[in-house]
C-alpha positions as CSV (number, residue, x, y, z in Angstrom):
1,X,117.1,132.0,18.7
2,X,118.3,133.0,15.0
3,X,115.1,134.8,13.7
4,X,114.8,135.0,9.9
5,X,111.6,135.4,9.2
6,X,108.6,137.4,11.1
7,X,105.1,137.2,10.7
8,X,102.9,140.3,12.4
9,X,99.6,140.9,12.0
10,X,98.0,144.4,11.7
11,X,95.1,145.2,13.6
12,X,95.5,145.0,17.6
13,X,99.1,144.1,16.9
14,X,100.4,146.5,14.8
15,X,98.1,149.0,14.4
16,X,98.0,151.7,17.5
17,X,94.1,152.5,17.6
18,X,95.0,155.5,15.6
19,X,95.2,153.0,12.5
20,X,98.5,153.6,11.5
21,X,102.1,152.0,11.7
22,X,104.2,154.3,14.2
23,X,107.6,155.8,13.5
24,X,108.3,153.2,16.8
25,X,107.4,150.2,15.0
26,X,108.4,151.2,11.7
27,X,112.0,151.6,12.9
28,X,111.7,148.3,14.8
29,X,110.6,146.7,11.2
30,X,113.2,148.5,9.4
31,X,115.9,147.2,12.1
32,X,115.0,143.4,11.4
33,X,115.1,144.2,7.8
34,X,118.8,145.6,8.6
35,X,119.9,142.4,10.0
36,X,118.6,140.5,6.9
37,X,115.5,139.5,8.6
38,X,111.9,139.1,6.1
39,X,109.7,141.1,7.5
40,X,105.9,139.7,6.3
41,X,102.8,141.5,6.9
42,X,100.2,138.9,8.0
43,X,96.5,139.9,8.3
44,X,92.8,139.7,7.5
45,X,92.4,142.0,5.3
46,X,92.3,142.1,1.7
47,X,95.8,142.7,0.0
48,X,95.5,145.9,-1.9
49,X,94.5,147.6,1.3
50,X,97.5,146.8,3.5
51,X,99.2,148.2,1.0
52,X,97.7,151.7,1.5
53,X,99.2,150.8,5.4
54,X,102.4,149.6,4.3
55,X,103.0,152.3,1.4
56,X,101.8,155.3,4.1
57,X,104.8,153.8,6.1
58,X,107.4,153.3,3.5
59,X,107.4,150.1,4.3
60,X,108.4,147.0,1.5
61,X,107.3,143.5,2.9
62,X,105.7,140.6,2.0
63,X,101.7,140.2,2.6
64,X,99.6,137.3,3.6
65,X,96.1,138.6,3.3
66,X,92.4,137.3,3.8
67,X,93.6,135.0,6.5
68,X,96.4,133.3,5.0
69,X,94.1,132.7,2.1
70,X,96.3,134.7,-0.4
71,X,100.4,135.3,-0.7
72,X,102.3,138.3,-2.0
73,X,105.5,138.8,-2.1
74,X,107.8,142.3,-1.7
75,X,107.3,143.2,-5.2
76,X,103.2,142.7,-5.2
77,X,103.5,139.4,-7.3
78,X,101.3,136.5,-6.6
79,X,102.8,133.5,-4.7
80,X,99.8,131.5,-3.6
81,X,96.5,131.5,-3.2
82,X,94.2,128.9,-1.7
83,X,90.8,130.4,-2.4
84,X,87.1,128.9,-1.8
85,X,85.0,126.9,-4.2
86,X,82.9,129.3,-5.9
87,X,79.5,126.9,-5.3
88,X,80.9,127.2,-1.8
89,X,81.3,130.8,-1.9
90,X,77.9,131.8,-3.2
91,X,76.2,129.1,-0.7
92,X,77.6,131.7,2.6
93,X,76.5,134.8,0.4
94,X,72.7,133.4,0.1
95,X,72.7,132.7,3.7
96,X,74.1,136.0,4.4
97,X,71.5,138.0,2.3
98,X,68.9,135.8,3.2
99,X,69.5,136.6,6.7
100,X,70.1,140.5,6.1
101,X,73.9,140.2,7.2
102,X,76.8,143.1,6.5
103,X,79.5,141.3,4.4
104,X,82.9,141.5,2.8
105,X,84.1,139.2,-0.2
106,X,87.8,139.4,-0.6
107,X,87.9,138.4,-4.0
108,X,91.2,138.1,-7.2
109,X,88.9,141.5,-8.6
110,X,88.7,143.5,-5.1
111,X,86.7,143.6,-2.5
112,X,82.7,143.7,-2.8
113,X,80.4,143.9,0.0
114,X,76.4,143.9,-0.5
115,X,75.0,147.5,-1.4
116,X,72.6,147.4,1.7
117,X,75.4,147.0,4.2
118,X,75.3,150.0,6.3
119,X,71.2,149.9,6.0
120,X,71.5,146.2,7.8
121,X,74.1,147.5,10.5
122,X,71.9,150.4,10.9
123,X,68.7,148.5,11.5
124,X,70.5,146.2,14.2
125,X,71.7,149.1,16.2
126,X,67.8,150.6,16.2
127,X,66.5,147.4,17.2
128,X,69.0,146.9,20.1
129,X,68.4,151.0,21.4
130,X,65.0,150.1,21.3
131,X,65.2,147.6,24.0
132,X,68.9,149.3,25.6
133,X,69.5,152.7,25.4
134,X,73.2,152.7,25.1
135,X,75.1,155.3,23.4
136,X,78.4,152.6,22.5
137,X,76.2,150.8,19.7
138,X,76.0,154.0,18.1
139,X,79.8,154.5,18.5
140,X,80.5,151.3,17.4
141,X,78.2,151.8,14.1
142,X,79.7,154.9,13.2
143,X,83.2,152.9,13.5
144,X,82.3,150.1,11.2
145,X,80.8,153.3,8.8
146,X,83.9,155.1,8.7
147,X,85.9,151.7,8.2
148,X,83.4,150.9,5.5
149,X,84.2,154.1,3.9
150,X,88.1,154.2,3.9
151,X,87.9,150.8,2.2
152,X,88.0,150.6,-1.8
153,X,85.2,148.2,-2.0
154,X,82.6,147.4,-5.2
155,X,78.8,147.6,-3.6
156,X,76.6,144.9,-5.2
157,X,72.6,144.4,-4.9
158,X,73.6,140.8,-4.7
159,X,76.5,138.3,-4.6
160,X,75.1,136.9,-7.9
161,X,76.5,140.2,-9.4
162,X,80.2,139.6,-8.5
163,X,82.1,138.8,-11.7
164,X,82.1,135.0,-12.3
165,X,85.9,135.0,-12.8
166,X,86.3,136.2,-9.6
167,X,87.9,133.9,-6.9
168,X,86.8,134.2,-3.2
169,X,89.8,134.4,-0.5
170,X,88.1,135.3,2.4
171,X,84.3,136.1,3.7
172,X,83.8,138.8,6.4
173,X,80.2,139.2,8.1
174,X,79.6,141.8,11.0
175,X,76.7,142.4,13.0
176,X,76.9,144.8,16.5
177,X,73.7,142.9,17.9
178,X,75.3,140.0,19.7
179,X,72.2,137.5,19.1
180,X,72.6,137.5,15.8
181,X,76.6,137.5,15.5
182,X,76.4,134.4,17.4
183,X,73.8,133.0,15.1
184,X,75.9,133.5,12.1
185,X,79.3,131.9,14.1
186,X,77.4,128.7,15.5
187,X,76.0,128.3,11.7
188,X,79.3,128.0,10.2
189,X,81.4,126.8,13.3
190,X,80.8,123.4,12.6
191,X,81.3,122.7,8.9
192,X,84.3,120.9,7.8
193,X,84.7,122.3,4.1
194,X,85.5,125.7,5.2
195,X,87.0,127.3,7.7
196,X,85.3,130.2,10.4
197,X,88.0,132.4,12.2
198,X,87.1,135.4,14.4
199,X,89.5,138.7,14.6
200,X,87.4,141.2,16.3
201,X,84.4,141.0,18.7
202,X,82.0,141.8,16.0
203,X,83.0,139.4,13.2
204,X,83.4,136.1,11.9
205,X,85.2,135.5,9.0
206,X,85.3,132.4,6.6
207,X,87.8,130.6,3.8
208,X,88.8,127.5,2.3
209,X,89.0,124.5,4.8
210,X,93.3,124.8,4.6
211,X,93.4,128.3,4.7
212,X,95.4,130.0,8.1
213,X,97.6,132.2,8.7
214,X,99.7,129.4,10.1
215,X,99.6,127.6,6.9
216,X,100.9,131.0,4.5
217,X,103.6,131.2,7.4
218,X,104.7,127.7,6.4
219,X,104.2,128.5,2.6
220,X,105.9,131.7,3.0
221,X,109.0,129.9,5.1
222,X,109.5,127.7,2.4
223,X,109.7,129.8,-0.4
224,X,112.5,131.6,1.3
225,X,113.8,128.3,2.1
226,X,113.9,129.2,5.9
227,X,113.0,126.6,8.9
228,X,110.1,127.5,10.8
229,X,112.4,127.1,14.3
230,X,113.5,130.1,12.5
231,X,110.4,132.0,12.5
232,X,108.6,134.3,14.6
233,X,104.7,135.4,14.6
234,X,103.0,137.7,16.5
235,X,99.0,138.8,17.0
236,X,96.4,139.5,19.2
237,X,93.3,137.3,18.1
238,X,91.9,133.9,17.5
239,X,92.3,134.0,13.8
240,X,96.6,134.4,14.8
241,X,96.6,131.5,17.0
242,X,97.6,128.7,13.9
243,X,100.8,130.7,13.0
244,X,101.5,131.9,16.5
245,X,101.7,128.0,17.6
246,X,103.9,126.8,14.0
247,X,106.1,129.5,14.3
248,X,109.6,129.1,16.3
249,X,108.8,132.1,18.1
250,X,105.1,132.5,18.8
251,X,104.8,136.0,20.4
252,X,100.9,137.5,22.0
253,X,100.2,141.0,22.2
254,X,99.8,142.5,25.7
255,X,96.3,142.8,24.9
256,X,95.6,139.9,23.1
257,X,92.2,137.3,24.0
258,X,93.6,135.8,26.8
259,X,93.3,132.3,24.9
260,X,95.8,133.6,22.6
261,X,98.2,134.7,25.4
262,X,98.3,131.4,27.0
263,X,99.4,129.4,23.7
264,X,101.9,131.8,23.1
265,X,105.4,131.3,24.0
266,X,106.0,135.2,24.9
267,X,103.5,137.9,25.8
268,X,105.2,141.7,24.7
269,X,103.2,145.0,25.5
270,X,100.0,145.9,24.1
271,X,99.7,147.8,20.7
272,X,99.5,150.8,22.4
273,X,102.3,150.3,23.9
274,X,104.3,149.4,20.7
275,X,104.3,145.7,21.7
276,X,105.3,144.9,18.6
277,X,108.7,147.0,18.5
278,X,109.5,145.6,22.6
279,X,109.2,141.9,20.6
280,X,111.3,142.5,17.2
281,X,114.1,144.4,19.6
282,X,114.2,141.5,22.3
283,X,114.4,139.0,19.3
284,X,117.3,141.4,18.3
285,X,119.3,141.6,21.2
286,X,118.5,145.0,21.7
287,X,117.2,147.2,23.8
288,X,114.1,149.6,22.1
289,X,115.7,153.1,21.2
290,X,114.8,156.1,23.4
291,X,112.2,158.4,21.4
């Protein structure tokens, strides 16, 4: 298959749990880029913070960010964006403040994320020790915390505060108490003007109704005018699954939901085990260089 254009996202995939891109995959990336291949960054997270990843890495790519919801190209200029409705947008907000959930709105001005947020996280874990005295909700707490922290995000007492000229991208709600997470997911599961994705165990994430990775794959394909026989995505989560199936190549991590493994055309190693550099080289021809 004549690759021209991959699609990987970040975390699980990637990202090693050390949170950085490895000289192993970096060389992999830098390899494809060789051979003429567009190497595109495709990920939930908000755009100015894969850059941090990317620029750590001396690494020039293209970005799909908040899902698919928003387009970059190489040189950091807007391609496309398909962002909710703010009336839409403020309607999840309410519901998550009114129901004292930890959020994230991916927004045109930054990121901004409810000033209470580690108060709320905090809260859920004391409730749940109360009842189950294990030491991993604390672990997990202080991950989301130092997550929280590395992130350039604006804290707001309420969503109302968020500048008005501000378009939403992308949603993100946590919650470590497994009730309530479920709560929030079967709330929005069902509506048919947005769109809910998970991409982690803890989350849920919402965006406009046509937002997906898989569609900024195909926006993405077209603006370099390549066919998407010619593509190749990989991932590791639910929220990878639409580009993994439009892509020519649809590639799951080695530790990827096993839902996501079975659509997949190829499963490479896990992320620890630079899955992602065993799938560009293969797609190469070649076999992964001896460190």
């Amino acid at each position: 298959m004549n690759i021209k254009l991959i699609a990987i996202d970040l975390d699980g995939t990637l990202l090693s749990g050390h949170s950085y891109i490895n000289e192993v995959n970096k060389a992999a990336i830098l390899a494809a880029q060789q051979e003429g291949i567009i190497v595109s960054i495709a990920t939930g997270r908000e755009h100015n913070n894969v850059r941090n990843f990317l620029d750590a890495a001396e690494l020039v790519t293209p970005v799909i960010s908040s899902n698919g919801s928003v387009i970059h190209n190489e040189h950091r200029e807007h391609l496309f964006s398909l962002p909710l409705e703010r009336q839409q947008a403020e309607e999840v907000l309410q519901w998550l403040e009114s129901n004292d959930y930890y959020y994230q709105a991916h927004t045109s001005r930054g990121i901004y994320t409810i000033g209470s947020g580690h108060q709320l996280l905090a809260v859920e874990v004391d409730r749940l020790l109360s009842t189950n005295p294990d030491p991993t909700y604390l672990q997990m707490l202080e991950a989301m915390q130092s997550m929280g922290a590395r992130l350039k995000m604006t804290r707001v007492d309420t969503y109302q505060d968020i500048p008005q000229d501000a378009e939403f991208y992308n949603i993100l709600s946590l919650s470590i108490d497994p009730a309530k997470l479920e709560v929030g997911r079967q709330h929005f599961a069902n509506r048919d003007d947005m769109t809910m994705v998970v991409s982690g165990n803890f989350n849920f994430e919402l965006e406009h109704k046509n937002a997906s990775k898989g569609t900024a794959l195909q926006h993405l394909a077209e603006h370099y005018n390549i066919p998407l026989e010619q593509t190749m995505a990989i991932g590791d989560n639910f929220n990878d699954v639409s580009m993994i199936q439009l892509a020519g190549l649809g590639v799951a991590m080695g530790n990827a939901e096993p839902e996501v493994q079975a659509i997949a055309d190829e499963v490479t190693r896990t992320n620890e085990e630079d899955g992602v550099a065993h799938a560009i080289y293969k797609a190469l021809g070649l076999n992964v260089p001896l460190s």
